[in-house]
C-alpha positions in Angstrom: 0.0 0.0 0.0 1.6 3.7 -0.9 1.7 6.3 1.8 -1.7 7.8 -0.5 -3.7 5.4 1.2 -1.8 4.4 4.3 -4.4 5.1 7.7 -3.0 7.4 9.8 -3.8 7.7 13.6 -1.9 9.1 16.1 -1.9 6.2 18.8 -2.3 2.4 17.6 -3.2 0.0 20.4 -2.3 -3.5 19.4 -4.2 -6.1 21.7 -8.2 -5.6 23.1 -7.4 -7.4 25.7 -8.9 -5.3 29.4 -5.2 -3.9 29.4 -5.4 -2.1 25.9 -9.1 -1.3 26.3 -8.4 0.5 29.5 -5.4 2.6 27.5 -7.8 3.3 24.8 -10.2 4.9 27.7 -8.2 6.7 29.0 -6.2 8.3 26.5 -9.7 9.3 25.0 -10.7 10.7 28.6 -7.4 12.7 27.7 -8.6 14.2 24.0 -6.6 11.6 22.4 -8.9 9.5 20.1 -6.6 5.6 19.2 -7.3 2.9 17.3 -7.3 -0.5 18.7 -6.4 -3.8 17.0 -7.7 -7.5 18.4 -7.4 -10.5 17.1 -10.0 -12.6 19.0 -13.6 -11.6 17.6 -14.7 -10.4 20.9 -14.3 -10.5 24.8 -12.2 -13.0 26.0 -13.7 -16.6 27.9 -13.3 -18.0 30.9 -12.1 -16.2 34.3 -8.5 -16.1 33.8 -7.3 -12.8 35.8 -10.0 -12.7 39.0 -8.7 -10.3 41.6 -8.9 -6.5 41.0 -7.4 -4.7 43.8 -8.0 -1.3 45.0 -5.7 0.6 42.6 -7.1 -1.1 39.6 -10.7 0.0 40.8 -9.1 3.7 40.8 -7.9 3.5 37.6 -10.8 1.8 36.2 -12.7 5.0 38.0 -10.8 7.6 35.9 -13.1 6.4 33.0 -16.1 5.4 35.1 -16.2 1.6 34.9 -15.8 1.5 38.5 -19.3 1.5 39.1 -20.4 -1.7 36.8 -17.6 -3.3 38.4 -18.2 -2.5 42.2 -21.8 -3.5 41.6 -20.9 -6.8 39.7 -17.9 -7.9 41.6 -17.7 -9.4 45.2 -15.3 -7.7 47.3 -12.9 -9.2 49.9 -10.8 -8.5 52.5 -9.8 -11.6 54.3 -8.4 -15.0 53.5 -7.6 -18.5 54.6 -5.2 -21.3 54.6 -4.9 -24.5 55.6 -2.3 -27.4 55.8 -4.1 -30.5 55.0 -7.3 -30.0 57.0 -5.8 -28.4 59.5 -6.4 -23.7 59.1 -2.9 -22.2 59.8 -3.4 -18.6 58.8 -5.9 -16.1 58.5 -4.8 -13.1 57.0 -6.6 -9.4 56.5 -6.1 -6.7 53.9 -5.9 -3.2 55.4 -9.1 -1.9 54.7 -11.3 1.0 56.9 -15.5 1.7 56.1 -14.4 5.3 55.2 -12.4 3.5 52.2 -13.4 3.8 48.8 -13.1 0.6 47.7 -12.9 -3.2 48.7 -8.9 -3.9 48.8 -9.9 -6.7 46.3 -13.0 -7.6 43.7 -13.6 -10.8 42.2 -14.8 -10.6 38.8 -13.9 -12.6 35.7 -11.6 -10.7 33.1 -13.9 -11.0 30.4 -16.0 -8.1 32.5 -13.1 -5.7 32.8 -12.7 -5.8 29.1 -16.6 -5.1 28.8 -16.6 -2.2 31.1 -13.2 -0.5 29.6 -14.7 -1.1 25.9 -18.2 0.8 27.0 -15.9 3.5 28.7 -14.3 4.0 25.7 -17.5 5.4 23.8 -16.5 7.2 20.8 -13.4 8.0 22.0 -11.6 4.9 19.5 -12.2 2.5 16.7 -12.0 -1.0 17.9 -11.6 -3.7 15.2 -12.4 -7.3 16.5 -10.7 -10.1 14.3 -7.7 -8.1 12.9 -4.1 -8.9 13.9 -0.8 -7.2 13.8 1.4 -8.9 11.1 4.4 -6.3 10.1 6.0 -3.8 12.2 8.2 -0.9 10.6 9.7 1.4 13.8 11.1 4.7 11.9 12.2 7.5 13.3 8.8 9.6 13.3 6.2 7.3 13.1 5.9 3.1 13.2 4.2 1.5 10.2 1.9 -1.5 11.2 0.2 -4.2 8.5 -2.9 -5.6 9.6 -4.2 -8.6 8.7 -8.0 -8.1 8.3 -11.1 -10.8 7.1 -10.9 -8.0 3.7 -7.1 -8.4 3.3 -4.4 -6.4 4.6 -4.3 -2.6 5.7 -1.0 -0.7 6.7 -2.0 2.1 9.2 0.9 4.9 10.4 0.8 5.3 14.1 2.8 8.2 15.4 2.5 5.9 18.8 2.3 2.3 18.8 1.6 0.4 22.2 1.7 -3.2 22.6 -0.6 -4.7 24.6 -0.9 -8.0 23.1 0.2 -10.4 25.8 2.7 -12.8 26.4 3.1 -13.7 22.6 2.8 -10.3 21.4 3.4 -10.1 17.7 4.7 -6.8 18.1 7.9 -8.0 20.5 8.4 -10.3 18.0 8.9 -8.0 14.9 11.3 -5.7 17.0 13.9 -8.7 17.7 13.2 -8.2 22.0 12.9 -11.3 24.5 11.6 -11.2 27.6 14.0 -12.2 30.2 14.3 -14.0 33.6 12.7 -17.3 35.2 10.7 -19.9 34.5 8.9 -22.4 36.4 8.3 -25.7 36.3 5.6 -26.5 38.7 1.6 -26.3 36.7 -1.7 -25.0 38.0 -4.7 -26.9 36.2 -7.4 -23.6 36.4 -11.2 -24.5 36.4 -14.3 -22.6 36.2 -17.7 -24.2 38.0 -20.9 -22.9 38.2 -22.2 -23.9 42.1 -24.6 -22.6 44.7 -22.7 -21.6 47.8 -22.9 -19.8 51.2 -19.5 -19.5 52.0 -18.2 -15.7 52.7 -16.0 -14.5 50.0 -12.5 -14.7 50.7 -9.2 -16.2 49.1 -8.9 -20.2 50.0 -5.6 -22.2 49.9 -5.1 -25.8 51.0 -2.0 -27.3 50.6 -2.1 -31.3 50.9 -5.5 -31.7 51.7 -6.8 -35.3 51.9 -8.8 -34.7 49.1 -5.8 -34.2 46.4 -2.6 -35.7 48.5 0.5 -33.7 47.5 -1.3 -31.0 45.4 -2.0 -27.2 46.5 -5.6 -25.8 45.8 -6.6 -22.3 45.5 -10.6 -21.4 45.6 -12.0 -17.9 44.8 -16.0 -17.0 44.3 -16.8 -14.9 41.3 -20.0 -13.4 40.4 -22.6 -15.8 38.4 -22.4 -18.7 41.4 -19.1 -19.1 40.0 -16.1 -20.8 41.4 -12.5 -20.4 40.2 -10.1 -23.5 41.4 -6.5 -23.6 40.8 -4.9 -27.0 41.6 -1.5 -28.0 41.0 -0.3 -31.1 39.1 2.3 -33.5 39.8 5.5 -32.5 37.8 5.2 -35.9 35.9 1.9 -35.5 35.1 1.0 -34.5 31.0 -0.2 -31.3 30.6 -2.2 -32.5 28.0 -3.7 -35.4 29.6 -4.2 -33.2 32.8 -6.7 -30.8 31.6 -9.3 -33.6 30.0 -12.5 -33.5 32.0 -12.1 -37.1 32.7 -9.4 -36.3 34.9 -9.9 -32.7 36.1 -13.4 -33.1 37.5 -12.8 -36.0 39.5 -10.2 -34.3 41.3 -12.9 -30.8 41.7 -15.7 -33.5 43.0 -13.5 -34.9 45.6 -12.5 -31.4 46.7 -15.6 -30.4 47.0 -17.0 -33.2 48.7 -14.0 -32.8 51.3 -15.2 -28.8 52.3 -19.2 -30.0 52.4 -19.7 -28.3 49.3 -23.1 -30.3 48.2 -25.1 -28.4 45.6 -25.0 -29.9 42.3 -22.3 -28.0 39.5 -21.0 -27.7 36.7 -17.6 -27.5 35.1 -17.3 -24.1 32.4 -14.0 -23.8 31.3 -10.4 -25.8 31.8 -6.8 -24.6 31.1 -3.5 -24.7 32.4 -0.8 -22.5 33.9 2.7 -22.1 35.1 4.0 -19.2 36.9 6.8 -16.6 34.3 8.8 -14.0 36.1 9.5 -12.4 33.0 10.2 -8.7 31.6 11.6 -6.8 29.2 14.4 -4.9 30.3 13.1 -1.5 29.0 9.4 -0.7 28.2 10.1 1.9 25.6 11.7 1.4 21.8 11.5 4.8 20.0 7.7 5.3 19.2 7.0 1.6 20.2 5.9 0.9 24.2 4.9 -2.3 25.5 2.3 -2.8 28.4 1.2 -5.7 30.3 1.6 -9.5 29.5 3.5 -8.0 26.3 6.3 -6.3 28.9 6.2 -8.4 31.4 5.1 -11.8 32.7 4.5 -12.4 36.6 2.9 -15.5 38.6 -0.5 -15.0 39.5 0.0 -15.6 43.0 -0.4 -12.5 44.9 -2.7 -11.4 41.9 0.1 -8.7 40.0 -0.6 -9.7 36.6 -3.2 -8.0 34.8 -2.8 -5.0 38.1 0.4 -4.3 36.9 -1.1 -4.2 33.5 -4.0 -1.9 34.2 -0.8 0.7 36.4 1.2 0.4 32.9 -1.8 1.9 31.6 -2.6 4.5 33.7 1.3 5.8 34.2 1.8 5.6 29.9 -1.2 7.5 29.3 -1.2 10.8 30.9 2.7 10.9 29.4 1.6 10.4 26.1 -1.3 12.6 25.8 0.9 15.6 26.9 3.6 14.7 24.0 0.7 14.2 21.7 -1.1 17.3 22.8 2.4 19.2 22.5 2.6 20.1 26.2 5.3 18.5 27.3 8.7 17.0 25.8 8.8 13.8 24.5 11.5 13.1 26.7 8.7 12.6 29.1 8.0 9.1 27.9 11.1 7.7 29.0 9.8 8.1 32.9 6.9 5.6 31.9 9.9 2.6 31.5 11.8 3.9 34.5 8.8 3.6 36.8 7.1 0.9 35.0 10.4 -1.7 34.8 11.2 -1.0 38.2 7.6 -1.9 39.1 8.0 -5.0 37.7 11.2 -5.6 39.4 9.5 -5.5 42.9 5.9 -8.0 41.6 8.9 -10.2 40.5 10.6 -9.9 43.4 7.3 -10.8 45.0 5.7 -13.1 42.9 8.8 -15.1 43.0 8.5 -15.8 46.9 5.1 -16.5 46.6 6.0 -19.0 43.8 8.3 -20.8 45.6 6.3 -20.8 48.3 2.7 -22.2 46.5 4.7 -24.4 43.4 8.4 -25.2 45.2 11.0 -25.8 42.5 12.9 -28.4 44.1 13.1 -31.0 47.0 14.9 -28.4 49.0 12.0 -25.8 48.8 9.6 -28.7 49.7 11.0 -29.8 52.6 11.4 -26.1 54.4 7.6 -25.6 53.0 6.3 -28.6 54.7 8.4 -27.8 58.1 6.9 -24.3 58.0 3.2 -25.0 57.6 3.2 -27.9 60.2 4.9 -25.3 62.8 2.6 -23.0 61.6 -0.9 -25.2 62.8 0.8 -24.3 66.6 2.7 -21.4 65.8 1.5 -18.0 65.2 4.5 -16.3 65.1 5.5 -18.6 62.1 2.2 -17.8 60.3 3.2 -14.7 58.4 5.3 -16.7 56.4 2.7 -18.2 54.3 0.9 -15.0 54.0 0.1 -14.5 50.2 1.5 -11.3 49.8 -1.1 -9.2 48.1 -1.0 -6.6 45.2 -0.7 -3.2 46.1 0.6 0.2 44.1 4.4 0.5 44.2 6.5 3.4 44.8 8.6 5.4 42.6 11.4 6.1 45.1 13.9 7.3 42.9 11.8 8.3 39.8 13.1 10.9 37.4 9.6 12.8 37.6 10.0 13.2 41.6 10.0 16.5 42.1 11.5 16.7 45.4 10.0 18.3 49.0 10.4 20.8 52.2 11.8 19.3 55.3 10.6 18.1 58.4 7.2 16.1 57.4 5.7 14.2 59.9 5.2 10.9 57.4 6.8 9.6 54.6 3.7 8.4 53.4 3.2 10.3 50.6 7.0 11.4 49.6 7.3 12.0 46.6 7.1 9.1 44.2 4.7 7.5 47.0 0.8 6.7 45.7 -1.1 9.5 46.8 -2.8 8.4 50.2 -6.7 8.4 50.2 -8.7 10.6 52.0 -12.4 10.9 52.7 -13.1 14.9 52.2 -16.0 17.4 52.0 -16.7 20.0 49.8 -17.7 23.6 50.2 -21.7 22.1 50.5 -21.0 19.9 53.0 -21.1 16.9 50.6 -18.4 13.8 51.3 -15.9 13.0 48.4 -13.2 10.5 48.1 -10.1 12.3 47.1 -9.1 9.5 44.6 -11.9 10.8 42.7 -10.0 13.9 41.7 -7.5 12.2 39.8 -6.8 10.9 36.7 -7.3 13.3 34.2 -4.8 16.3 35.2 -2.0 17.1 37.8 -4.0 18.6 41.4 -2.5 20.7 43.6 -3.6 20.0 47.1 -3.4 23.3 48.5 -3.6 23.3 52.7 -5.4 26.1 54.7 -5.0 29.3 52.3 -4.7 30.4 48.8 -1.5 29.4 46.9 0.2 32.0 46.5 1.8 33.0 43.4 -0.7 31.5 40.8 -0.8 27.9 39.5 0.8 26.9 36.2 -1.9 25.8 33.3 -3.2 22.3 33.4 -2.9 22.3 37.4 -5.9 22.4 39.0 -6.3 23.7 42.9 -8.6 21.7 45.7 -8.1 23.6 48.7 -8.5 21.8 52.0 -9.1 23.5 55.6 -9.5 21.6 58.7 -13.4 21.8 58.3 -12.4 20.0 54.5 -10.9 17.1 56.6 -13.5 16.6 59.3 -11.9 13.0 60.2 -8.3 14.5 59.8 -6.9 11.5 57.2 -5.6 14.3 54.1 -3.1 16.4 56.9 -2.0 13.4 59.0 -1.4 10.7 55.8 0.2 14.2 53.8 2.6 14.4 56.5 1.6 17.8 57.4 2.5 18.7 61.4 -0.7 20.5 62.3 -4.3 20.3 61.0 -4.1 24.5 60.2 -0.4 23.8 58.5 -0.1 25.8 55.2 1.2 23.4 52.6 1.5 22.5 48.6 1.0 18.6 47.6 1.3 18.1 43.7 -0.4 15.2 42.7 0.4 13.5 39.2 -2.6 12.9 36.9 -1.7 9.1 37.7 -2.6 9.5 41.7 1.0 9.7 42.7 2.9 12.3 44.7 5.5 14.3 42.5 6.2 16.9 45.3 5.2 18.8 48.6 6.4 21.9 50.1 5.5 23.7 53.3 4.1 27.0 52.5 1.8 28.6 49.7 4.5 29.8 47.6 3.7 28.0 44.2 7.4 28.7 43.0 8.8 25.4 44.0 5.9 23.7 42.5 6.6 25.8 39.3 10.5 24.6 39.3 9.6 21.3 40.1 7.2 20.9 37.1 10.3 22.2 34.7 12.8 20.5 36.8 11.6 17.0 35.8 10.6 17.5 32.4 7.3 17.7 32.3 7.3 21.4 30.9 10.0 23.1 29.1 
């Protein structure tokens, strides 16, 4: 095809998967219409990533498919685990009634993608049953070729992300390879449909009588749904261990052992092993890569498609500045730096918790087995088999940190930290999350007074007074030493900290802004 009719759009998502449609949302929430490319023919089937913690609901919010999903999913807070038949630790996820959201939400993937696709609106073209076949990165642009059910089109992308898993197509054509560990040990992953009464909560047996030398995960999902994770012996055939003749069996008989009566049905069967994988730098020129297509972790502790959905909301406030002409493009190399390093600590995580739920050898065996049967006396041994649950990571030494006044009385929201929640009021008395004022542009938490000096453009102000913080959260988790302290908090459009200063003097905030790159 000549450049006469090559499609031109300014950001190409390839992959529809929820990671993809949630970029494509929020880019258009930013004025930045994209064009997305899938090569399934629709949502995706069977539950595959569950667990949607409280930063994915955030980010999900920013495009309002929070509110499907809160009223869909069932949230959690607690779980349970038990050695053989024996429970040896019950864990709890911080969580407070004045909180926003659940620290967790079931719901089967296939939902997210729904929700992000609605949220997109008009705001991109999604094409169902097209795939990425060539990609040409030049200097100012990338040219894709798309296979379509009409033939092939080329399309020229002045952005190209790649969000199209852990075979992307797209990390193929560029020559990169995901590096780092893989392990041996399989999860069989099954989908039921079955009545129950049981509260929801994360379930974990490891050598219960019903499957002798196996681990077992159970989570509820909407639709009477049950999601089981078992793990195979290593000399078992994959392909032999996800027939029905031999997975339900193995359900029945764990069912039977937990009193679990009411008739059910099997809906979907695959297989799984846990990847801690990632590319060592998410940004080639005018080609990024989020998600499964960056990076590959175990699902235990439930980083997977959370990491995916942060990728999205860190990469596309970046871009739609560049695109928009607001800031450098230099800007986009933050979104690796952040992002990579992300991925360094679910690794970091996911590997212990692999290790842990599918040992590697006879060595890790052994000092698993030793620790859960101390652990049925033992409390203080307890927190070593806690799952280790998602939450947002820091940017400690992030280029875009813009740096802070002395003497604050927390670290909690240094900059680089997640902004902390707070439950607020406005000026007519009315209760607000403060999560809800993110997302779209940076905010300027501006503490007892005016800011003095004049915000620069795109900031916006939300002053707060000691009657704006009736329960005190915003100054204590700010760090602030008094609840009448004047102070500046600059809050990225992404919900995390990029600087604080004691005082109303808007001149640091200024520098800082400049100072990190994000204006000239």
């Amino acid at each position: 095809m000549n450049a006469a009719t090559e499609e031109h759009v300014p950001v190409l998502i390839a992959g529809g998967g929820p990671v993809g449609l949630t970029l494509a949302a929020l880019l258009a929430r930013q004025g930045i219409r994209s064009q997305v490319i899938e090569a399934d023919e629709g949502y995706c089937t069977g539950s595959r990533a569950i667990c949607i913690s409280r930063r994915s609901q955030e980010i999900l919010g920013w495009v309002g498919a929070d509110a499907p999903l809160v009223e869909k999913g069932l949230g959690w807070t607690a779980g349970r685990s038990h050695f053989r038949q024996a429970e040896v630790l019950r864990f709890e996820m911080p969580s407070e009634p004045t909180q926003r959201f659940a620290p967790m939400v079931n719901i089967q993937q296939f939902y997210i993608e729904e929700y992000a696709h609605r949220a997109i609106g008009d705001g991109a073209a999604v094409h169902w049953g097209q795939r990425v076949r060539t990609v040409q990165a030049r200097e100012r642009d990338v040219l894709v070729g798309i296979d379509t059910p009409q033939g092939t089109r080329t399309v020229r992308a002045d952005w190209l992300v790649a969000c199209d898993g852990g075979r992307s197509t797209v990390r193929e054509q560029l020559g990169l390879q995901l590096e780092g560990t893989q392990y041996e040990g399989r999860y069989v992953i099954v989908d039921i449909r079955q009545k129950t009464r049981r509260p929801v909560e994360r379930l974990a047996w490891f050598d219960p009588p019903s499957n002798p030398g196996s681990t077992i995960l159970m989570h509820r999902q909407p639709d009477d749904v049950w999601r089981i994770d078992y793990q195979i012996r290593d000399d078992e055939d994959p392909a032999e261990a996800v027939k029905p003749e031999n997975v339900l069996p193995r359900v029945r008989s764990h069912l039977e052992m937990i009193g679990e009566t009411e008739p059910w049905e099997p809906l979907w069967i695959s297989i799984y092993n846990a990847k801690c994988l990632t590319l060592p730098d998410y940004r080639h020129g005018r080609v990024f890569f989020a998600g499964d297509a960056a990076h590959l972790v175990p699902i235990f502790g439930v980083r997977g498609l959370n990491s995916g959905l942060d990728d999205g909301g860190n990469l596309a406030w970046k871009l739609a500045r560049v695109v928009r002409g607001e800031s450098p493009e230099a800007l986009l190399d933050s979104y690796s730096v952040e992002r990579v390093h992300a991925t360094r600590e679910n690794i970091a995580y996911g590997a212990k918790s692999t290790e842990f739920m599918a040992p590697p050898d006879f060595a890790f065996r052994l000092m698993r087995e030793a620790a859960l049967r101390l652990a049925v006396d033992d409390p203080h041994v307890r927190p070593l088999i806690n799952p280790r649950q998602s939450s947002a990571i820091g940017y400690k030494d992030s280029p875009l940190n813009g740096g802070e006044s002395d003497a604050w009385a927390s670290a909690l929201a240094a900059p680089g930290a997640p902004a902390p929640e707070a439950l607020l009021r406005d000026a007519q008395g009315q209760s607000f999350h403060l999560s809800t004022r993110f997302g779209h542009g940076f905010v300027a938490l501006v503490f007892n007074g005016a800011p003095d000096g004049g915000l620069p453009p795109g900031v916006a102000p939300l002053r707060i007074s000691p009657e704006a913080d009736p329960q005190a959260q915003a100054w204590r988790r700010y760090g602030l030493r008094s609840p009448g302290e004047p102070a500046l908090v600059l809050v990225r459009p992404d919900g995390y900290v990029l600087g604080r200063w004691h005082g109303l003097n808007t001149a640091p905030l200024r520098a800082a802004l400049q100072s990190t790159g994000v204006t000239e």
